[in-house]
N, C-alpha and C positions, 0 to 999 in steps of 0.2 A: 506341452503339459499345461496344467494351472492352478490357481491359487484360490484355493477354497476358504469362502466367504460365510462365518459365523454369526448372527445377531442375537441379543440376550434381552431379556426381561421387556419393560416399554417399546425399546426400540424394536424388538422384534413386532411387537403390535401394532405398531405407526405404521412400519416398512410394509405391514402384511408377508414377512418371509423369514424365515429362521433359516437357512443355509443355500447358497447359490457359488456357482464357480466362476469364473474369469478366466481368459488366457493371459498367463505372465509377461506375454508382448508388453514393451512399454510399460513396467511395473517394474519400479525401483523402490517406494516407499510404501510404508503403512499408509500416508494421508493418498497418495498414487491408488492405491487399493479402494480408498472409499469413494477420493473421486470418477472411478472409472464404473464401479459398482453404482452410483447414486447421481447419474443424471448430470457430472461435473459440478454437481455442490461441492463446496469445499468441509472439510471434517470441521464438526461443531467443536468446540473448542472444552468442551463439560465431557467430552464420553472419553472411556478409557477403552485401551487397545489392550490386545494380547497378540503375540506369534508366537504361534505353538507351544499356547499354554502358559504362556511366561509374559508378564508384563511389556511393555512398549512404548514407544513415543513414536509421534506421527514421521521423526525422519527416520526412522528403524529402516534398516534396510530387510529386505522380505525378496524371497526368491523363487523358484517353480518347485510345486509340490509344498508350499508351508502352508500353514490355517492361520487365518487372520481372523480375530474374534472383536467387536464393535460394542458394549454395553455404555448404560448409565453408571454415574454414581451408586452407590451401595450405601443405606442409611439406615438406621435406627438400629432394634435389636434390646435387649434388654437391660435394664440400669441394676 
């Protein structure tokens, strides 16, 4: 099976791709996930994670069949 790959806002625009999948082989972590997605860069250390919808840190553990979601910071909004 595998581990579907969500990108949000900027990031989806830099990356050129808003959703890609992965085989779970060798995928233990969220930062596992973006290294194997993004060319062995290691996770920028500003973007925030999600699995499945629900907040995360890059040593979350993540398993076959979860969605792993990669955005920016979130700012501004009205005073």
């Amino acid at each position: 099976m595998a581990i579907t790959i969500r990108y949000f806002a900027s990031l989806r625009e830099q990356l050129g791709v808003d959703e890609l999948s992965i085989a779970a082989d060798q995928i233990t972590t969220v930062s596992d996930v973006w290294t194997t997605a993004n060319a062995d860069q290691p996770l920028p250390g500003h973007l925030l994670c999600a699995v499945n919808m629900e907040y995360a840190q890059p040593e979350t553990v993540v398993k076959d069949g979860d969605e792993v979601a990669f955005f920016p910071p979130v700012t501004g909004g009205c005073l």
